[in-house]
Residue, then its C-alpha position, 0 to 999 in steps of 0.5 A: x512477485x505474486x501478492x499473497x496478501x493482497x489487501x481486499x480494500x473494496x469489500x472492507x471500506x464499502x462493509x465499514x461505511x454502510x451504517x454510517x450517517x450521511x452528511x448534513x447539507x452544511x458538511x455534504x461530501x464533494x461530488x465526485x461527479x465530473x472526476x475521471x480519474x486520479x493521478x499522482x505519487x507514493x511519497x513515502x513508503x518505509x519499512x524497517x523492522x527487526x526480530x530476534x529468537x531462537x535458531x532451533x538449535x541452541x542459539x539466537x538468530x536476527x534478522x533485519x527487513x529495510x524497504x523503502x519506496x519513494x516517487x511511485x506513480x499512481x494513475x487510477x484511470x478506470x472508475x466505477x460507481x456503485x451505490x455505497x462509493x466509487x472505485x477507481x483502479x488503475x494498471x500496475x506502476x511502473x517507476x519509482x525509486x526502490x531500496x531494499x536492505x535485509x539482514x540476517x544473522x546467527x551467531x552460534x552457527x556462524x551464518x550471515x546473509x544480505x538482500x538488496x535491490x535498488x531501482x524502479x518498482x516491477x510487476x506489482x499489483x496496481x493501486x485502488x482508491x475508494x471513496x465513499x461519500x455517505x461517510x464522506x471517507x477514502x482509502x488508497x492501495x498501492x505496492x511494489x516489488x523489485x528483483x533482489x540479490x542475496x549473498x552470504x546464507x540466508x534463513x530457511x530454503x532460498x534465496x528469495x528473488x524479489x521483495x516489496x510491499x502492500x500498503x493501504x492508507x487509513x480511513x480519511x476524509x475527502x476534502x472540498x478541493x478532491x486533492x487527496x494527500x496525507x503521510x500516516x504511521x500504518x502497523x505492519x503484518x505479513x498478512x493484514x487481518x481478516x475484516x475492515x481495517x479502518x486503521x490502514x495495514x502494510x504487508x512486508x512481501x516475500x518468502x523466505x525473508x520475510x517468513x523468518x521475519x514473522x517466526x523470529x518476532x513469534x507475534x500471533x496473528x493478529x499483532x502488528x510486527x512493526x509499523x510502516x510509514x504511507x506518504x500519498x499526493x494524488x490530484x483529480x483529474x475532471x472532466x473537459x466541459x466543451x464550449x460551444x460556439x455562439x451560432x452566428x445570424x445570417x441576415 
């Protein structure tokens, strides 16, 4: 599924932190010096949302977006240090349990429609971790998508193929030990705003399903159309420091 609101985490954190006071000596930020990489698990990733308004023809139409994601892996193997902070991205995930769970329904014109999927995640974007030390602050990004089946009527022109979603985590202190985990309520949009998001966002994925979402909650764009929930546990993977052996005197 093409992410047509992939999030620019980079651009967004690095702008956010630039002007913030570097830590004091007693509260330094943890070197990242010796970490090559991230690895770990979304925990949580849970979106249920529903919107109600006018069909356009006299009645009232509904529709329900439930997607949930657990158990995706994260492997930020590739790194690169810049003089604000540190990327690390990795290739895009593959596993996961995955259930989507949509609904749609018009009374007046007696139409009714389902969505579903269940299985590992498919081609998604791959996730991204910037941690920036002068504020001492990370975000993560992580998505997923899925191949879905639709039955009944669905909204607009369809049926939809594949659904998922796009989650960044709010702004979070890096802690002494580098382990990186946290669960966090993120307010959700069919695109995030334009800017820094210090907040976090989560992007519903699709097209007809989720554009009928955004016109039946006639939210404007820059209102929140619901709330996400990001669970995250990624650990640091360090660098191997070789021993050498003691050399032996001949005598």
């Amino acid at each position: 599924m093409k992410l047509r609101s992939r999030i620019a985490l980079t651009a967004c954190l690095l702008v956010s932190t630039a002007g913030l006071a570097a830590p004091t000596a007693a509260t330094a930020c943890p070197s990242l010096a010796h970490v090559t990489a991230y690895k770990g698990h979304v925990t949580e990733l849970t979106f249920t949302g529903d919107a109600t308004g006018s069909d356009g023809n006299g009645g009232t139409a509904s529709i329900t977006l439930d997607r949930n994601a657990t158990a995706i892996p994260i492997n930020l193997t590739h790194h690169a240090h810049g003089p604000l902070g540190t990327v690390f991205t990795g290739s895009p995930p593959k596993g996961g349990a995955i259930s989507v769970d949509d609904t749609f329904t018009d009374p007046i014109q007696m139409l009714s429609g389902h969505q579903t999927a269940s299985g590992p995640t498919g081609l998604a974007a791959g996730p991204e971790l910037v941690l920036v030390p002068r504020s001492c602050k990370y975000q993560l990004t992580v998505s997923f998508s899925i191949d879905t089946t639709s039955s009944g009527n669905w909204p607009t022109s369809g049926p939809d193929t594949s659904a998922g979603a796009a989650a960044t985590s709010p702004e979070e202190k890096i802690p002494k030990g580098l382990k990186l985990s946290g669960t966090a309520t993120l307010p959700a949009y069919p695109t995030c705003p334009a800017g820094v998001n210090p907040n976090g966002c989560y992007v519903f994925e699709g097209l007809a399903w989720t554009q009928e979402y955004d016109t039946l909650s006639g939210a404007p764009p820059d209102q929140a159309e619901g709330s996400a929930t990001f669970g995250w546990s990624i650990s640091p993977v360090l660098t191997k420091h070789k021993h050498k052996s003691p050399k032996h005197t001949h005598h």
